[in-house]
VOPAGU-2260 file (C-alpha; in pm, 1 decimal, decimal comma):
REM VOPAGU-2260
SITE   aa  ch    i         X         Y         Z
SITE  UNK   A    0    3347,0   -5499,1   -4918,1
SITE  UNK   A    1    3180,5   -5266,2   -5212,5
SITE  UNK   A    2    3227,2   -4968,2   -5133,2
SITE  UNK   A    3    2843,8   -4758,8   -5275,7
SITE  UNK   A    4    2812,0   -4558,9   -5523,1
SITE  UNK   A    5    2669,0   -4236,3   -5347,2
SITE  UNK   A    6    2691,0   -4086,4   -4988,4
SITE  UNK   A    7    2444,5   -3931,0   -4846,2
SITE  UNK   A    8    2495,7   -3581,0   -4715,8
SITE  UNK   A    9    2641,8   -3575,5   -4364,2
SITE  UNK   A   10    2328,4   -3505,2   -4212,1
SITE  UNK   A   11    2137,2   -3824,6   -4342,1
SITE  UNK   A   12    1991,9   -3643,8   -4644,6
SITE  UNK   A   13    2001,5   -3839,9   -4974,2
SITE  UNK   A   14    2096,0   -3524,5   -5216,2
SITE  UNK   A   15    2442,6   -3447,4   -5402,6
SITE  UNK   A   16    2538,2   -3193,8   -5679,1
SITE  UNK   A   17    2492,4   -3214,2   -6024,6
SITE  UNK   A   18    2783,3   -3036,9   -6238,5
SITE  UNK   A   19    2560,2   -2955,6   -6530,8
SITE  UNK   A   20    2546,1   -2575,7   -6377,1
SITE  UNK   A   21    2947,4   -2618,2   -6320,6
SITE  UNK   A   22    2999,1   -2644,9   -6722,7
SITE  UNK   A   23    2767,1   -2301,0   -6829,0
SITE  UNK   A   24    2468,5   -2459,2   -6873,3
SITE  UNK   A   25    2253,8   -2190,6   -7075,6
SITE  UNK   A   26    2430,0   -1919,3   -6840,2
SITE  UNK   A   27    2796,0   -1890,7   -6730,0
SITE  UNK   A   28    2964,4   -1853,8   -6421,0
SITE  UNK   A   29    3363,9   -1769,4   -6376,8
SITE  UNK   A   30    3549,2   -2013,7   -6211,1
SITE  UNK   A   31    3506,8   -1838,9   -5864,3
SITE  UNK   A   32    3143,7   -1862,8   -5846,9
SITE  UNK   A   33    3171,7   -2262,8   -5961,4
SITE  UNK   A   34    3395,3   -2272,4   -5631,1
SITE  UNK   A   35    3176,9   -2115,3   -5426,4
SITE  UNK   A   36    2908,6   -2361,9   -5523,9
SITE  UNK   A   37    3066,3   -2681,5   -5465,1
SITE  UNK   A   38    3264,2   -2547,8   -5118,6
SITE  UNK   A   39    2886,3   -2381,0   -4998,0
SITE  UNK   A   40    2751,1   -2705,7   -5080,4
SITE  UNK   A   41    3033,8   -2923,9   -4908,6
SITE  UNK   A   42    3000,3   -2737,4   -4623,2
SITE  UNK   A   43    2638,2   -2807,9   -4604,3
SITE  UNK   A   44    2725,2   -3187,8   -4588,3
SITE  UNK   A   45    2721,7   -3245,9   -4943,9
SITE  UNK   A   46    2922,2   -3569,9   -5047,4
SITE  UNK   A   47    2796,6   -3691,9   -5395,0
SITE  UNK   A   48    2897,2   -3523,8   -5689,0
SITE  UNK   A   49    2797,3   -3591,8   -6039,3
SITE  UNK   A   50    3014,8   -3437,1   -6406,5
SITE  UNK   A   51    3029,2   -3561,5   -6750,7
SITE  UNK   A   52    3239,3   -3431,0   -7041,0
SITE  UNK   A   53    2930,3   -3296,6   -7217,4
SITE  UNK   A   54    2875,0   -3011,1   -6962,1
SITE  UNK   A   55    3099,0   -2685,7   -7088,1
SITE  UNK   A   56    3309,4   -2951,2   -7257,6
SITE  UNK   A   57    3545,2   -3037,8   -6997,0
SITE  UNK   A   58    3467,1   -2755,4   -6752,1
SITE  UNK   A   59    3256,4   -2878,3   -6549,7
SITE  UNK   A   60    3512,9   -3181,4   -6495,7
SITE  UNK   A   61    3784,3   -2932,1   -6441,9
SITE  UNK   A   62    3636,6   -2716,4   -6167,1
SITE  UNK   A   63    3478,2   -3012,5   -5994,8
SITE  UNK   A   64    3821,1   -3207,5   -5974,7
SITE  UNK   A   65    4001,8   -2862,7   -5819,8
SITE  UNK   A   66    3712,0   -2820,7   -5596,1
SITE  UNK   A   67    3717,7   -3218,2   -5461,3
SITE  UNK   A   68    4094,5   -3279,9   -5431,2
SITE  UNK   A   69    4199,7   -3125,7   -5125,2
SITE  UNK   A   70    3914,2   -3329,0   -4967,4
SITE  UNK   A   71    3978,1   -3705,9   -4835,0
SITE  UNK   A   72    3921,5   -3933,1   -5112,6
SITE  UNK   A   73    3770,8   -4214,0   -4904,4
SITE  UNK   A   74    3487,8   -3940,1   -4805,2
SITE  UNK   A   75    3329,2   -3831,9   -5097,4
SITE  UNK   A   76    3164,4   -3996,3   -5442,4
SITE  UNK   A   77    3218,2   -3838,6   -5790,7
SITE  UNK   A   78    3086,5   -3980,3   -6097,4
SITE  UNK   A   79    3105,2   -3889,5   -6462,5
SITE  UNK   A   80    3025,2   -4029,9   -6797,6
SITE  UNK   A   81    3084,7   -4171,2   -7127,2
SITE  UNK   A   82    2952,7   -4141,3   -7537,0
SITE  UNK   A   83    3113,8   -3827,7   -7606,6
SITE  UNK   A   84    3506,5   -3734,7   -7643,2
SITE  UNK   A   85    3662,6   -3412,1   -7681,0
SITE  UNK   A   86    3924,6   -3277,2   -7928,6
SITE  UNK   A   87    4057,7   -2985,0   -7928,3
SITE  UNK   A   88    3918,2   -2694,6   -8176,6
SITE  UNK   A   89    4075,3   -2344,8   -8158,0
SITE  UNK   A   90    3813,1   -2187,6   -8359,0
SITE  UNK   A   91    3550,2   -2377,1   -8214,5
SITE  UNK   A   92    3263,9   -2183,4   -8117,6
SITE  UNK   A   93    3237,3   -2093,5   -7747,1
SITE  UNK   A   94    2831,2   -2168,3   -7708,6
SITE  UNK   A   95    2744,6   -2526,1   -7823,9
SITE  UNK   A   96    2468,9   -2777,2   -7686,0
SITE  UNK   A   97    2314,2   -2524,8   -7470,9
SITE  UNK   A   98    2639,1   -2473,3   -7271,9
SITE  UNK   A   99    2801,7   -2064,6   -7331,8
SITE  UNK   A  100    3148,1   -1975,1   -7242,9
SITE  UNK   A  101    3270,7   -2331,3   -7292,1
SITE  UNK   A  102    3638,1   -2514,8   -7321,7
SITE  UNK   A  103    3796,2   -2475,3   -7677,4
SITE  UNK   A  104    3675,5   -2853,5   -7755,0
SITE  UNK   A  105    3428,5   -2986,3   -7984,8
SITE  UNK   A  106    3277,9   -3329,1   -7887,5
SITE  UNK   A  107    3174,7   -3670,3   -8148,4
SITE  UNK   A  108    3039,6   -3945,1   -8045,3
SITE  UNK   A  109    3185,9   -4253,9   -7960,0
SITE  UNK   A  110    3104,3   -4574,7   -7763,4
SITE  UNK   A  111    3390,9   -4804,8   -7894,6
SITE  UNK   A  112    3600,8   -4949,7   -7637,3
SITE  UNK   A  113    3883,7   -4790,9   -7752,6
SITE  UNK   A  114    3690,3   -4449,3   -7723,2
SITE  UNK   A  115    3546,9   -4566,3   -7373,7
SITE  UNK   A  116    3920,5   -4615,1   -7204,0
SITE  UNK   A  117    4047,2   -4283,7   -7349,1
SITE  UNK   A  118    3732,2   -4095,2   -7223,2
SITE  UNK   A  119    3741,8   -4237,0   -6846,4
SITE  UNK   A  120    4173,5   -4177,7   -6909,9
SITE  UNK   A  121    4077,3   -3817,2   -7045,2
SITE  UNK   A  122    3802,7   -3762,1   -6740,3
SITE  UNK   A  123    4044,7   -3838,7   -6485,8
SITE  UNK   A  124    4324,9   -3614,2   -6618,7
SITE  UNK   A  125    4076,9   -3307,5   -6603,4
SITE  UNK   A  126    3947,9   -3360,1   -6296,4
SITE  UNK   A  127    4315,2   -3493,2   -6164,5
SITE  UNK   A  128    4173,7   -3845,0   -5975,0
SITE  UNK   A  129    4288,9   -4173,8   -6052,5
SITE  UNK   A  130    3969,9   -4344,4   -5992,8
SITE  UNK   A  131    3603,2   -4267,5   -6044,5
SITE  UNK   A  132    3320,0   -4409,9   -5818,9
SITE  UNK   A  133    3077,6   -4457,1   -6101,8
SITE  UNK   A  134    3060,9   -4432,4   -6455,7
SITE  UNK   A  135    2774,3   -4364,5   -6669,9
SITE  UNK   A  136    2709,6   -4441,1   -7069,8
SITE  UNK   A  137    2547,5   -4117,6   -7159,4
SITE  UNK   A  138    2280,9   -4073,0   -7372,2
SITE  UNK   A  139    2193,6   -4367,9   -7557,9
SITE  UNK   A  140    1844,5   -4239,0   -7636,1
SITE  UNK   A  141    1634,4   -4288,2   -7951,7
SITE  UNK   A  142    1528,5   -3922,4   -7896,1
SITE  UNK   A  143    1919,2   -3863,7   -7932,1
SITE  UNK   A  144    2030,7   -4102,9   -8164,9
SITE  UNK   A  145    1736,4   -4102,3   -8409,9
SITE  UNK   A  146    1768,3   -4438,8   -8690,5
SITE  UNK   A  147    2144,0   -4500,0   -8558,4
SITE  UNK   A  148    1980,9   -4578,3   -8193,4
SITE  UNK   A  149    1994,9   -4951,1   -8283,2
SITE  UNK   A  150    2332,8   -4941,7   -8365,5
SITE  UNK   A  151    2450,6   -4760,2   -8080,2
SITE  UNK   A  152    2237,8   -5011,2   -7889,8
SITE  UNK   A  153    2435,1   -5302,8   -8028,0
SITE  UNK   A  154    2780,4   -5147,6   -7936,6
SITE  UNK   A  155    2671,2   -5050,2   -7603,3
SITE  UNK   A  156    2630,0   -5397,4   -7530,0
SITE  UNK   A  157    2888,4   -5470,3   -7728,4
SITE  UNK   A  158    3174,5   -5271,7   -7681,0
SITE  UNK   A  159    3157,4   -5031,2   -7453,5
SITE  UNK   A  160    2967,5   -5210,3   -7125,4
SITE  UNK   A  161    3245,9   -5493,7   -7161,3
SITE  UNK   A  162    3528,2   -5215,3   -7183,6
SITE  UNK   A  163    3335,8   -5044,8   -6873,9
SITE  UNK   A  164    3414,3   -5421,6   -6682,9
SITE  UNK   A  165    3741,5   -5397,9   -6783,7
SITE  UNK   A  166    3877,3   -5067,7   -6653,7
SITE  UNK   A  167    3639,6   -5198,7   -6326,9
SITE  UNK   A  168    3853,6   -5467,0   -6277,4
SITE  UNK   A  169    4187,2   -5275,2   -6296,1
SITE  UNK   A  170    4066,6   -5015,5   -6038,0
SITE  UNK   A  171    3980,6   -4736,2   -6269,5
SITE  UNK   A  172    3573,9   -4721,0   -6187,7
SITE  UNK   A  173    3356,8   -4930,4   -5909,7
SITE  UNK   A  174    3021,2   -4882,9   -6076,0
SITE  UNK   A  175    2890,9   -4900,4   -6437,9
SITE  UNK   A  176    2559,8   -4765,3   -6525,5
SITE  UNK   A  177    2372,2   -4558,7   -6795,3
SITE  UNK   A  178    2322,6   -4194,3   -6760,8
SITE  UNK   A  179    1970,9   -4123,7   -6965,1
SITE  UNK   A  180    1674,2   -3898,5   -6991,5
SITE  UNK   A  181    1472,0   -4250,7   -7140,2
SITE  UNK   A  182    1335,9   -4524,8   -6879,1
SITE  UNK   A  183    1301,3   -4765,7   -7213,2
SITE  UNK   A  184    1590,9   -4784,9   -7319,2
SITE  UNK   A  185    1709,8   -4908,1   -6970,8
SITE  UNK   A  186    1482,4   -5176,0   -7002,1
SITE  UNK   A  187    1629,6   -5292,6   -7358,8
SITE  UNK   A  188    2018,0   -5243,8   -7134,9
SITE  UNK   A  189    1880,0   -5474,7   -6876,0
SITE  UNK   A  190    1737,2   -5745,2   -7099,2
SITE  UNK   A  191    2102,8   -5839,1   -7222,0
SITE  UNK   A  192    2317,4   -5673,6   -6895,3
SITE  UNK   A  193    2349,8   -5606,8   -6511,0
SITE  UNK   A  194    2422,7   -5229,9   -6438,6
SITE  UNK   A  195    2531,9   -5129,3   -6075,2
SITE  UNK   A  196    2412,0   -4773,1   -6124,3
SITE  UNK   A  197    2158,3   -4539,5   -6294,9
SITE  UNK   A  198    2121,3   -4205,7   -6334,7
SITE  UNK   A  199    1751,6   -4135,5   -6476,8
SITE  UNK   A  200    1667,2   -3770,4   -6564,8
SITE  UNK   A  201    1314,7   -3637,2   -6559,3
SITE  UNK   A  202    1113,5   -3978,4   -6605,5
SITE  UNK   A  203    1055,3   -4000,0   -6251,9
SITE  UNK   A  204     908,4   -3681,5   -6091,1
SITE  UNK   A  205     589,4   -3557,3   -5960,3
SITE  UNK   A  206     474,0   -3487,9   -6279,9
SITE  UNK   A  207     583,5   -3762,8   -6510,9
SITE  UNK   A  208     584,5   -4118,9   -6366,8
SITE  UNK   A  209     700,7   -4278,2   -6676,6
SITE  UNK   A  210     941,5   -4526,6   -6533,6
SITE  UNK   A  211     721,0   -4617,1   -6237,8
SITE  UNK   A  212     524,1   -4902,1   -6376,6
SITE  UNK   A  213     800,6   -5145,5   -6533,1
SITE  UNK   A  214    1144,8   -5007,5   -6468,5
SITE  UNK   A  215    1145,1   -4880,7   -6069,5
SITE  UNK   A  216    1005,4   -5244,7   -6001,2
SITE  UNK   A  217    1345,9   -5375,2   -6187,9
SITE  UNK   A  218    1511,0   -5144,2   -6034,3
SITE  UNK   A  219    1466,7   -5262,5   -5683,4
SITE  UNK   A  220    1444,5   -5674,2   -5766,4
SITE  UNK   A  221    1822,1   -5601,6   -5943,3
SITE  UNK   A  222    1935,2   -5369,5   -5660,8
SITE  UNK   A  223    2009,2   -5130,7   -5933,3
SITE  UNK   A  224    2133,4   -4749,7   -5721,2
SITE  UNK   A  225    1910,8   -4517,7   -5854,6
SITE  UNK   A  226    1992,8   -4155,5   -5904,8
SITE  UNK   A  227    1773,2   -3871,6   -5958,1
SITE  UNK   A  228    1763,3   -3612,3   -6171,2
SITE  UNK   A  229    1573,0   -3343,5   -6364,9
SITE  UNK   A  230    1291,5   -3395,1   -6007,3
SITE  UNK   A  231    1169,2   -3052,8   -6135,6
SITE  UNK   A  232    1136,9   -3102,4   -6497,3
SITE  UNK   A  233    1381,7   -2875,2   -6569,4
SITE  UNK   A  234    1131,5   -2534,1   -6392,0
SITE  UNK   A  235     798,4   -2639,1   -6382,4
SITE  UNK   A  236     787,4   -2789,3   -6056,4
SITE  UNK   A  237    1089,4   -2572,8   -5907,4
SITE  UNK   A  238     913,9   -2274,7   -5820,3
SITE  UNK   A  239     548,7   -2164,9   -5756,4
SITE  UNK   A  240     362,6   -2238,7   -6096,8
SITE  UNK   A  241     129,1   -1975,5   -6189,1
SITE  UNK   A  242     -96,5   -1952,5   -6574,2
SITE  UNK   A  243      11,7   -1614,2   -6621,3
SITE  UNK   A  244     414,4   -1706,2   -6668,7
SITE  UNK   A  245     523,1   -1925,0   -6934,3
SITE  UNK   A  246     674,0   -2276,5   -6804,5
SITE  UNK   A  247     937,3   -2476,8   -6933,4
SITE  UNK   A  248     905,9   -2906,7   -6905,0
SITE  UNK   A  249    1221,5   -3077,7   -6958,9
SITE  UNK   A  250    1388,6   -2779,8   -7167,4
SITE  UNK   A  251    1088,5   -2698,7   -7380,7
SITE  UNK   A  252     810,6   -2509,6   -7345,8
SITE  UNK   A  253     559,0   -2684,5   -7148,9
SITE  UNK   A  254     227,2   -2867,2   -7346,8
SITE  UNK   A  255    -118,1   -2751,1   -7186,4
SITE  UNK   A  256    -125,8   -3107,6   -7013,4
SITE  UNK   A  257     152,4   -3065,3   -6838,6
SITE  UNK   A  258      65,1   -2698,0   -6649,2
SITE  UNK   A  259    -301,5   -2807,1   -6618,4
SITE  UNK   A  260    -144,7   -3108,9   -6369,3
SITE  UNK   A  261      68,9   -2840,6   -6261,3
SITE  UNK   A  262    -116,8   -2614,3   -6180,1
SITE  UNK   A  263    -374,6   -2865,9   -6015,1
SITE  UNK   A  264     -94,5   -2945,5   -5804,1
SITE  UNK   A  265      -8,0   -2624,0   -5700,9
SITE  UNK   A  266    -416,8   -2554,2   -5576,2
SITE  UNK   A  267    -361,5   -2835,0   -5405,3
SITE  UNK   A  268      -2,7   -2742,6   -5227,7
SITE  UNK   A  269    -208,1   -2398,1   -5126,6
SITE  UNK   A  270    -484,5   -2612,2   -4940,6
SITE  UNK   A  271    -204,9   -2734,6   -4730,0
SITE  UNK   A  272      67,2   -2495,9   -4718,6
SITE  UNK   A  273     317,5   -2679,7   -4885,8
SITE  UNK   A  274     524,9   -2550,2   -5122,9
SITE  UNK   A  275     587,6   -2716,6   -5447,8
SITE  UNK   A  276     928,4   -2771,7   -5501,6
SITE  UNK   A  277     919,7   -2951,7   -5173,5
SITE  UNK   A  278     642,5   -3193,3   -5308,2
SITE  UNK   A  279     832,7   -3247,3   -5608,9
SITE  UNK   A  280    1154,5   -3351,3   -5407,4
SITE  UNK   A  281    1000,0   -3588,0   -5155,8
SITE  UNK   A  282     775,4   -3719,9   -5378,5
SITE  UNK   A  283    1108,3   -3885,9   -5573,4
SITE  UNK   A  284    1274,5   -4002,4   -5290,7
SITE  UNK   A  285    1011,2   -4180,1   -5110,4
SITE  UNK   A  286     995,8   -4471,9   -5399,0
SITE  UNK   A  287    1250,6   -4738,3   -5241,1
SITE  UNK   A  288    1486,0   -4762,9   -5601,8
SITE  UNK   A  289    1587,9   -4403,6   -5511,6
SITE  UNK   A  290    1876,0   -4368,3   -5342,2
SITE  UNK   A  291    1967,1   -4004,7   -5391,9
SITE  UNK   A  292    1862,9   -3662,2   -5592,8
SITE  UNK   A  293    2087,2   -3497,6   -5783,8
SITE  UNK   A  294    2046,0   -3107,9   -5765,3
SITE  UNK   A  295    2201,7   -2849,2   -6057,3
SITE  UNK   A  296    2213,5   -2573,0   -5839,8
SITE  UNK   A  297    2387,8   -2252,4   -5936,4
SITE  UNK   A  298    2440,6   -2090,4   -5611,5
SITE  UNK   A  299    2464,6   -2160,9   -5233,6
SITE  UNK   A  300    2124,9   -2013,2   -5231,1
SITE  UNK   A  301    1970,6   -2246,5   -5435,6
SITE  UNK   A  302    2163,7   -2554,0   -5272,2
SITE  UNK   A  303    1991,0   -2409,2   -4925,1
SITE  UNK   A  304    1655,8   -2394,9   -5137,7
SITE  UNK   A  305    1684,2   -2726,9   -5187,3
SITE  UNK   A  306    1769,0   -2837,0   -4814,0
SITE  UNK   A  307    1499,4   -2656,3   -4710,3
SITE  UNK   A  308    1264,0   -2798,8   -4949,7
SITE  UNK   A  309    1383,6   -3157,9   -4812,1
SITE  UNK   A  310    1355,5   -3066,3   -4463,6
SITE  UNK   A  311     982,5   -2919,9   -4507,9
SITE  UNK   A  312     692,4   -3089,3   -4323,0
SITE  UNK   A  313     412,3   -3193,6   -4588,7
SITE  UNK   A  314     107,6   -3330,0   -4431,2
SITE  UNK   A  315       6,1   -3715,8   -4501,8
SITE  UNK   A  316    -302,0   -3562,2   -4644,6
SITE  UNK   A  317    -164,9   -3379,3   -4879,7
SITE  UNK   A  318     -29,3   -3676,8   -5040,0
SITE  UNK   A  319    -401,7   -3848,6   -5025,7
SITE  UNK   A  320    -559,0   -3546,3   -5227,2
SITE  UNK   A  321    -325,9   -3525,5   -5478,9
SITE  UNK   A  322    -400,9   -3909,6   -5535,5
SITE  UNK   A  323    -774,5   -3849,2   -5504,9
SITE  UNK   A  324    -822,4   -3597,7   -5744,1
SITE  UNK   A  325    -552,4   -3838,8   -5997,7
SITE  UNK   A  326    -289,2   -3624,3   -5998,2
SITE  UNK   A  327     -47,1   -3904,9   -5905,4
SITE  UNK   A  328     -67,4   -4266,6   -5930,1
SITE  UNK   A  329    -233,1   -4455,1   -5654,7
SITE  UNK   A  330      27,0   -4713,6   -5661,1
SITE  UNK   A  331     309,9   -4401,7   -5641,6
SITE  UNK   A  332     494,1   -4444,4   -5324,2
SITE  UNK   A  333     449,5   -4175,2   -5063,1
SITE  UNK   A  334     663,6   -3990,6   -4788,2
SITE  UNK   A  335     597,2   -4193,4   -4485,1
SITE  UNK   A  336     382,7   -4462,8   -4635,9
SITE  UNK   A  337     527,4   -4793,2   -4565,9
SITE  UNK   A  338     624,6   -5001,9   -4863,1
């Protein structure tokens, strides 16, 4: 029997941790406080657990695999993620990519086979596990990739989804997916390929329904497992949102359009006494291709944020409003609402 990708905390809640924070993301944290996050967060119930060699180059792989091991393997889900390997660099310097503080490594790109066996062989020794529950192709993106996105298209399909089946069929990985911040170009993956697994950042949130007309629909027809991330928009939906403080939407400043919905939203949470952060969560698991959030927290605080925000009672007419007044699609699944 297949054994799934992602385990849903102890409690029933469908949230894990995502290792982004783990690797420095724009602010670092010694090796302690990484601990603290992952044990606070296992404690809490947590058993998925995403990493990829992009975040802190290596570190966040690292201090997830010391954090994991001395758990049961049969008990918890890590994942991780291919496109980018890591040589070694003394001189290299130590803030790259948005991650400060990071492992003496710079990263290229490369989604040969060859390069694909050597990075799930090199993500394994830094995290010390000889298997990985999933495995994601990582940023395959026009946005990244610019003119070569073709190209890197063909040898995805090519190359490295073919090399993914092979080290799946000698026990290395039990689920191939793509890890992207794009919804099309999972649609151009799944014209030519079956994936197990997807890991969509920011393209399905409160705010930006992108992937809701074409790909969710896929999504649930293939029986694709759908993770979530970037359900805040990387700020603008994770705390209050007021006009007088400057708001960031998926790492850049935020266009007018996006705080005017914002902020309509918010008016609208104050009617009803729901906070917004807690909209923004439940709103992206209540479409049925969702199988679990992934949260970057950096502390246990945050992590207990987050359970709270899950747990929190939002009114069925709450939901109605914010599709009266357009602020999300009619045909948007809702908590509650059967579909």
């Amino acid at each position: 029997m297949k054994t799934p990708a992602f385990l849903p905390c102890t409690d029933g809640a469908h949230l894990g941790l995502g290792g982004a924070p783990l690797g420095n993301l724009f602010e670092a944290m010694d090796d302690a406080q990484a601990r603290a996050v992952v044990d606070a967060a296992w404690a809490d119930g947590c058993r998925s657990f995403d990493t990829a060699p992009h975040y802190g180059h290596g570190l966040s792989e690292r201090r997830l695999g010391d954090a994991l091991r001395g758990h049961p393997r049969n008990t918890w889900r890590l994942s991780s993620k291919v496109g980018r390997l890591l040589t070694p660099q003394a001189q290299v310097p130590r803030e790259q990519h948005s991650y400060v503080n990071t492992l003496p490594f710079i990263q290229h790109w490369d989604f040969s086979a060859s390069g694909v066996r050597r990075s799930v062989e090199d993500s394994l020794q830094r995290l010390g596990l000889a298997q990985l529950d999933a495995v994601y192709i990582h940023d395959i993106d026009a946005a990244t990739h610019g003119p070569g996105a073709a190209s890197v298209l063909r040898q995805v399909l090519n190359e490295t989804l073919p090399e993914l089946t092979r080290l799946k069929q000698a026990g290395l990985i039990s689920h191939i997916g793509l890890g992207v911040n794009d919804h099309q170009i999972v649609e151009q993956v799944l014209r030519h390929a079956d994936l197990d697994v997807l890991m969509l950042a920011g393209r399905y949130t409160l705010l930006d329904q992108a992937a809701l007309p074409t790909l969710m629909p896929q999504l649930v027809k293939r029986q694709v497992a759908l993770a979530l991330g970037g359900v805040f928009n990387s700020g603008i939906l994770a705390t209050r949102v007021s006009a007088d403080r400057p708001m960031t939407f998926n790492y850049a400043p935020a266009a007018q359009a996006w705080v005017d919905k914002a902020l309509g939203m918010q008016a609208v949470c104050d009617q009803h006494g729901v906070s917004l952060p807690a909209a923004a969560l439940q709103f992206a698991l209540a479409h049925p291709a969702t199988q679990i959030v992934m949260l970057g927290v950096r502390s246990a605080a945050q992590w207990q944020a987050a359970r709270q925000a899950d747990r929190e009672v939002i009114p069925s007419d709450f939901w109605q409003q914010l599709r009266h007044e357009g602020l999300i699609p009619a045909e948007a699944p809702i908590p509650g609402e059967a579909a």
